[in-house]
Structures are given as C-alpha cells and as structure tokens.
C-alpha positions as CSV (number, residue, x, y, z in Angstrom):
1,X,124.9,108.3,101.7
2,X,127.4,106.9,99.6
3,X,127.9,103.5,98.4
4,X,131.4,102.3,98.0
5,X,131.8,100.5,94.9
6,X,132.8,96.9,94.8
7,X,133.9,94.5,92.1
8,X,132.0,92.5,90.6
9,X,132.3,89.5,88.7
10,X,128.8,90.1,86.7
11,X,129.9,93.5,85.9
12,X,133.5,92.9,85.0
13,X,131.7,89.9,82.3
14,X,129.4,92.2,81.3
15,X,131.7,95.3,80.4
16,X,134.7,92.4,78.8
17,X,131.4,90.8,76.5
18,X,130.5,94.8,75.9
19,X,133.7,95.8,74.5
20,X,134.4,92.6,72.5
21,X,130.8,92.6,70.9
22,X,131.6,96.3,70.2
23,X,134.6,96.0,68.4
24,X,133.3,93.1,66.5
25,X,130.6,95.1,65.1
26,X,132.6,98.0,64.3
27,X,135.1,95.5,62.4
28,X,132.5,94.2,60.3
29,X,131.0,97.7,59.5
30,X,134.3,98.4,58.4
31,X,135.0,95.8,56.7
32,X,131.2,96.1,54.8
33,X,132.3,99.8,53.6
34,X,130.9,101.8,56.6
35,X,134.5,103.7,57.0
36,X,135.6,106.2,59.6
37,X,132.7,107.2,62.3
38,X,130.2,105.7,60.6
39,X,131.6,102.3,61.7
40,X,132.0,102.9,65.3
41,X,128.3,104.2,65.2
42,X,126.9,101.1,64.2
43,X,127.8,99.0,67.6
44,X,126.4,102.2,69.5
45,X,123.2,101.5,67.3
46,X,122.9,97.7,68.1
47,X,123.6,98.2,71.9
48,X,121.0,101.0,72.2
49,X,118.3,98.8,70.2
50,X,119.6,95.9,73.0
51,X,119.0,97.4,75.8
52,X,115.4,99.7,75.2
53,X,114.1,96.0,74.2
54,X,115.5,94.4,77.4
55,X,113.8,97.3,79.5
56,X,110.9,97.0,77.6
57,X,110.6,93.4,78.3
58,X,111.0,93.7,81.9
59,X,108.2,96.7,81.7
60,X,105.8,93.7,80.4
61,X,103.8,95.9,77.8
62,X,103.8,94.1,74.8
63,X,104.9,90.9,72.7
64,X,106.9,93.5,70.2
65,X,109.6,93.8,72.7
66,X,110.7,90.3,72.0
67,X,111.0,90.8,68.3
68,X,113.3,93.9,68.4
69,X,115.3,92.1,71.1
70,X,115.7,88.4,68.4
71,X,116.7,91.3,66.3
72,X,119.0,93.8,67.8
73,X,120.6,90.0,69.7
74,X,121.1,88.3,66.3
75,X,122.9,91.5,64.4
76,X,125.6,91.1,67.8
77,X,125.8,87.2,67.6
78,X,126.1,87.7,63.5
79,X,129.1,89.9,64.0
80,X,130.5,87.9,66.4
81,X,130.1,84.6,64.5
82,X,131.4,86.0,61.3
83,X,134.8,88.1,62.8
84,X,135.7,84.6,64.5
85,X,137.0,83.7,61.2
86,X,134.0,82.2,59.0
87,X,133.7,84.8,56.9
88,X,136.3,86.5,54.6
89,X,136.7,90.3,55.8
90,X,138.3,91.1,52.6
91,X,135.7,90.0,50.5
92,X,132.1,90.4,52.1
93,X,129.2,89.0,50.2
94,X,126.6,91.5,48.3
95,X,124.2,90.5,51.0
96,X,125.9,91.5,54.0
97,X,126.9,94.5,52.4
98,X,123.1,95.1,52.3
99,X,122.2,94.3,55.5
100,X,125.0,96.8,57.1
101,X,123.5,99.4,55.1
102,X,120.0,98.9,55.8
103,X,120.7,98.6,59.7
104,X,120.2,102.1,60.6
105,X,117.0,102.4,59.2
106,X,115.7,99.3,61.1
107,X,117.6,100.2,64.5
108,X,115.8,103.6,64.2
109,X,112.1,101.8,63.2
110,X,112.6,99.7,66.1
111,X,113.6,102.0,68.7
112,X,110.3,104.4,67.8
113,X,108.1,101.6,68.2
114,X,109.4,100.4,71.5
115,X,110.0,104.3,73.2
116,X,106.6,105.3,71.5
117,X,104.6,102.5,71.7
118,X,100.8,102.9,73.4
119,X,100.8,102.1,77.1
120,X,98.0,99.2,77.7
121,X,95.2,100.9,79.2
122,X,94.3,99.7,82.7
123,X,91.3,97.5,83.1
124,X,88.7,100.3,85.2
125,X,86.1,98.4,87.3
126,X,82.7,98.6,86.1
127,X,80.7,100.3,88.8
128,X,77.6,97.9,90.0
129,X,74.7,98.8,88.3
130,X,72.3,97.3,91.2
131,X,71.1,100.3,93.3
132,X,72.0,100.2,97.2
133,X,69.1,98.5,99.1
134,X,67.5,101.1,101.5
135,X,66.4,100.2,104.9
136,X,63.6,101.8,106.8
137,X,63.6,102.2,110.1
138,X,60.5,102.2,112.1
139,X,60.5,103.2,115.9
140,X,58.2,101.0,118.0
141,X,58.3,103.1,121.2
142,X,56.3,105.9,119.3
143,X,52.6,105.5,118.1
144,X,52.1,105.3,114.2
145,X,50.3,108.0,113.3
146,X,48.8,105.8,109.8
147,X,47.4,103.3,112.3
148,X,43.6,104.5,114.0
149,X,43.7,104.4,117.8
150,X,41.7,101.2,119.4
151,X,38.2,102.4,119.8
152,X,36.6,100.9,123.2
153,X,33.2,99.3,122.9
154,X,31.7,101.6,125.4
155,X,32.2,104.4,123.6
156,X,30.6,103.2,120.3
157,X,27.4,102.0,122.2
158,X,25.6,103.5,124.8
159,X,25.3,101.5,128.1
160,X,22.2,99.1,128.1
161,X,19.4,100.5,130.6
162,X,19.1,98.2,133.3
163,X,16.2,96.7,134.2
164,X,13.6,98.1,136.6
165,X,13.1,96.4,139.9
166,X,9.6,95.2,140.4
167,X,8.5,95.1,144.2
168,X,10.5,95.1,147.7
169,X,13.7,92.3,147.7
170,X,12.7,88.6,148.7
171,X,14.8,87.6,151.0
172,X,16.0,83.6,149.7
173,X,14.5,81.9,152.5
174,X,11.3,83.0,152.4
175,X,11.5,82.0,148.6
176,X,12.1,78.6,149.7
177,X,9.3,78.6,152.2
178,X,7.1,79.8,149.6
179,X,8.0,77.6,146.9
180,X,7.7,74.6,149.6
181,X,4.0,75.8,150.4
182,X,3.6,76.0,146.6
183,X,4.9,72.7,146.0
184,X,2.7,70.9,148.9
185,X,-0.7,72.7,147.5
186,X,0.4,70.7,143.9
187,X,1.0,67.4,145.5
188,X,-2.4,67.8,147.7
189,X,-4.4,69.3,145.3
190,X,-2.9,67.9,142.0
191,X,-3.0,71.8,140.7
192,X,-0.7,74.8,141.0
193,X,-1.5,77.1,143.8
194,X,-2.6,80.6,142.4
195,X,-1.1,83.7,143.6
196,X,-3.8,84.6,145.8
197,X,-4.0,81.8,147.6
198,X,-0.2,82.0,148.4
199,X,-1.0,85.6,149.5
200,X,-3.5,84.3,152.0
201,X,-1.4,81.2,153.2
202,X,1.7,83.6,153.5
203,X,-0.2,86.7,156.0
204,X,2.7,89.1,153.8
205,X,2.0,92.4,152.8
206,X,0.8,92.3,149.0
207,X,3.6,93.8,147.4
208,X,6.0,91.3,149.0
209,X,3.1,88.6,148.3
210,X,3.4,89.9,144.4
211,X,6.8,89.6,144.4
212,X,7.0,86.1,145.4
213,X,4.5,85.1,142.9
214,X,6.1,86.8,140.0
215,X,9.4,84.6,140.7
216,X,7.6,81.6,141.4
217,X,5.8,82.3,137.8
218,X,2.9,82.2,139.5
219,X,-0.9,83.5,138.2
C-alpha cells in the first residue's frame, strides 16, 4: 500500500541543517587545500561516520559508538564554528591543515570498527546441574510380591489333642447333691467322705459313682 508523503517540519530541519553542515565542510576542505572532488568528499565522509555511530548507538552494542559519534559530531560543529567567520579562510593554520588531511584515514578507522565490530555474545543459561527427582509409584490394590504372605498359626502348629473324657457326663445337679452329702459327712464326722462311701450313700452305678468322685477330688 502506499503512503502519501507529507511535510514535515523535522525533516524539512533536518535536510536545511544537512545541506548547511555540508557545504560548510566542503568550504573548509577547500579552503585547507583539498581542491576539486576531494573537497566535496570530505562532508560525505563526516555524514557517513555520523550516522553508522548514531545507528550503532541505538543498536546498544558497545561504549565505542559514543566516541566515534564526539568525533564524527565535533569535525561538523568545527567547520561550522570556524566558516561563521572566526577563522581566516585565506590563511588556515598548519594545524588545521593537518587535521583535514588526516581525516580520511580516521573516518575510515572508525567506520571498520563500528560496521565490524564483535557482536556481544548472548548470556546462554546454564542448564541445572541437579538431576530430576524420580518418583516411584507403588500400587496398593496389588499384593507386593517382596513382602511373605501372613502365615496362620494353625498351620505352623498342629491342633492340640483334646483331652479324653473319663466316665459317663454328670449331670450338675446330681453334682450338687453329691457335694452336699460330701459336705454333711465333713461337718458330722470332722473328715472327708471317701469315694466309696459316697458310692454306697449315692446307690449309682460305679462308673457314674467314679465320676463324681474324681470331680469332687475325692479318694
């Protein structure tokens, strides 16, 4: 798309300061011996040197940029301080002469340093030295296969015999009578009844009889 192109007053400044500065420096080439094409070269010089500074300056690389732009500034404020009148055209000083004549070989030193000069290297991160942590994941829905099964108890040791059952079942309250009848016989007698004499008292058969008297502890 095209841009129609509209005055401006920072561009109709900048091209009037341009062209003044420019024919200022090409007077005092002239006028410092530089004759012909050689004095309209040395503005071009100046100007170029200007303007890689400034865009090397706004790039940010490197403090140099400000020297060569103090330098390539002062040579246009020089020439415009010393064609205002100050200095004498018609007879330049040895110095000046000098400095004209040394100019291209600064303008050129300068302008190699700033289009050739290293390009800072950009900081790289250090990768982190400190391994990833690793996390295991155990499952507790499924048996570990490290960890023994529970053993039961009943499996380890065999099931304790139980003991025999000696004589018929006593029945609780013929227990009672005959620990009553055993009890009365003390009390009477002042010694414990014997197990045959509980036999006789009870008219039981004598494995019942025997039974009694083993759980009464009796001889």
């Amino acid at each position: 798309m095209n841009r129609s192109i509209r005055p401006d007053a920072v561009l109709i400044q900048a091209v009037i300061a341009g062209a003044l500065s420019f024919a200022h420096l090409h007077d005092l080439a002239a006028a410092a011996g530089q004759s012909g094409w050689k004095a309209w070269a040395y503005p071009v010089s100046v100007d170029l040197l200007l303007v890689a500074a400034w865009r090397r300056l706004r790039a940010g690389r490197d403090r140099s940029s400000w020297t060569w732009f103090a330098i390539a500034l002062a040579a246009s404020l020089g020439a415009n301080v010393a064609t205002a009148g100050l200095l004498d055209l018609h007879q330049v000083p040895a110095w000046l002469r000098i400095l004209v004549a040394g100019w291209p070989a600064l303008a050129f030193l300068g302008g190699t340093l700033l289009v050739h000069a290293p390009t800072p290297d950009t900081p790289v991160p250090e990768p982190d030295d400190e391994p990833a942590l690793e996390v295991e994941m155990h499952r507790t829905d499924t048996p570990d296969e490290s960890t023994p099964a529970p053993v039961r108890t009943s499996e380890l040791a065999p099931a304790l015999p139980k003991p025999p059952t000696t004589g018929p079942a006593v029945p609780p309250a013929l227990l009672d009578h005959a620990r009553s009848i055993a009890d009365a016989h003390q009390s009477s007698t002042g010694e414990p009844i014997t197990a045959d004499a509980l036999t006789a008292r009870l008219g039981l058969p004598a494995p019942t009889c025997q039974a009694i008297a083993t759980q009464l502890q009796l001889t």
